[in-house]
N, C-alpha and C positions, 0 to 999 in steps of 0.2 A: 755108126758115126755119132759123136755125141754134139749136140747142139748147143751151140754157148753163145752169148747174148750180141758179139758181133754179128753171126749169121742170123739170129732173129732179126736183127739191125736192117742188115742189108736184104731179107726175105723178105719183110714188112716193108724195105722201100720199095725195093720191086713189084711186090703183088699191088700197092696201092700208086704207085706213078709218082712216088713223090720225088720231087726235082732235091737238090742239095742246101738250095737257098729257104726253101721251105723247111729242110729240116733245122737249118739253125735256127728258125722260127719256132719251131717246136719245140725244140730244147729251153729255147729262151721261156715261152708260155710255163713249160715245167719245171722252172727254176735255177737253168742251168745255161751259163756263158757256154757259149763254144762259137769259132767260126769254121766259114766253111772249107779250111783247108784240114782241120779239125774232123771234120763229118767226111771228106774223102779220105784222112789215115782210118778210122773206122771201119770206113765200107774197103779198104784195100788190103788184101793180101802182102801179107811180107814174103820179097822175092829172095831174101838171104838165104832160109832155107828150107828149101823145097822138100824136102824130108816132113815137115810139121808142115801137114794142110790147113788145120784150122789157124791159125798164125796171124795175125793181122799186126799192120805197124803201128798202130794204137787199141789197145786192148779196152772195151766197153766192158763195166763192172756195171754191179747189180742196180745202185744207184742212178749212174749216167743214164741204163735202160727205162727204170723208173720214171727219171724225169724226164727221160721220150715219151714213154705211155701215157705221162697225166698229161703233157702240153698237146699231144694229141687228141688226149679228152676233153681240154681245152677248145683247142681248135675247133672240133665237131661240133661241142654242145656247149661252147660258151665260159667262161671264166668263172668257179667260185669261189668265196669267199671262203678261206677256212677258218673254222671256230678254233680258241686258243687250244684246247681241249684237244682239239682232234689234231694241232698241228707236230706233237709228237709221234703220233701214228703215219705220219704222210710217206714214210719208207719204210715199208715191211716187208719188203724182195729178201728173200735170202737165195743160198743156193736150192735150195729142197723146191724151192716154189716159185720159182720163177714163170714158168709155163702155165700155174692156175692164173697168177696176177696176169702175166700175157692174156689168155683168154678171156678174163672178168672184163681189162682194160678195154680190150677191142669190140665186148659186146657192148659197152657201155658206149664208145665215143663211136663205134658205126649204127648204133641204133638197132642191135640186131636182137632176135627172140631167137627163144632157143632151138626153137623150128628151125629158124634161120642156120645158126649154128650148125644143127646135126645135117641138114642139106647142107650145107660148108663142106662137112667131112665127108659128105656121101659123097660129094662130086670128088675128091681125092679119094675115093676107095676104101674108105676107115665107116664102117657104120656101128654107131654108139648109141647105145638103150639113154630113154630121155633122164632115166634115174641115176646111170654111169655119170652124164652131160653134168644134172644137178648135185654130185658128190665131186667134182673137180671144181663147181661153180662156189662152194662152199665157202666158209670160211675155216682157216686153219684152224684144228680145235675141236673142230666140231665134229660128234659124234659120227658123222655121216661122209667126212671130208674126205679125199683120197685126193693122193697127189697126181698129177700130171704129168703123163711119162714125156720124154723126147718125142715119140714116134706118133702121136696126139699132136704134139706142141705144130712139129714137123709137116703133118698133111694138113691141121688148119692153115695154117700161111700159104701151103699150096692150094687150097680150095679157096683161101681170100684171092689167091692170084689167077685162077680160074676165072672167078666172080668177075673180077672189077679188072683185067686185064683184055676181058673178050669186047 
């Protein structure tokens, strides 16, 4: 099953408790209006047709997730200033990379080391060499980078929901 940024959506709300009113807070921090009737077409399944599982009545694009990840990085560790410079860099999600920018985002605004991390995955079942860990941590580009499959993406948000759900 392929993982697409609703279900990240709604896996990151779940593993981490966040209520719906907090998430339009989060969006807001990352740049982006929504309300929260908004943030439950997101989190909700479309019941037309039950045929297509992953379905949702409002479809989350590479952006909308973006600017949940940074308002969350927000959230954690405070609001910063972006330089003019960097503020055309502030959305670099594509489809290919979604799952690295996922994992960078989340080590970043939970404060996690990569120890952390691979205990993450260990507790989901997935155990990853800490030099696999640092080629998905990468930046695109870079000689060493390797993308981040679903099945990575998938057992981290289950081992964040392990973590911070028990």
């Amino acid at each position: 099953m392929l993982l697409n940024n609703n279900d990240i959506l709604t896996r990151l709300r779940y593993a981490l408790d966040i209520k719906d009113t907090a998430m339009v807070e989060i969006f807001e921090l990352g740049g982006m209006e929504t309300t929260k009737e908004e943030v439950q077409k997101m989190l909700s399944k479309s019941k037309e047709d039950e045929a297509q599982e992953n379905e949702y009545v409002k479809e989350v694009n590479n952006t909308m997730l973006e600017s949940f990840l940074n308002g969350f990085v927000s959230l954690k560790r405070g609001v910063q200033d972006i330089k003019p410079e960097n503020e055309q860099n502030q959305f670099l999600m594509t489809d290919r990379n979604v799952n690295n920018i996922l994992l960078k985002k989340m080590k970043i605004a939970l404060s996690l080391t990569s120890e952390d991390m691979l205990e993450i995955l260990q507790d989901a079942g997935v155990n990853l060499s800490k030099s696999e860990l640092s080629a998905v941590l990468r930046k695109e580009g870079h000689r060493n980078y390797k993308e981040c499959g679903d099945r990575y993406a998938r057992n981290f948000l289950k081992g964040l929901a392990l973590r911070y759900r028990e």
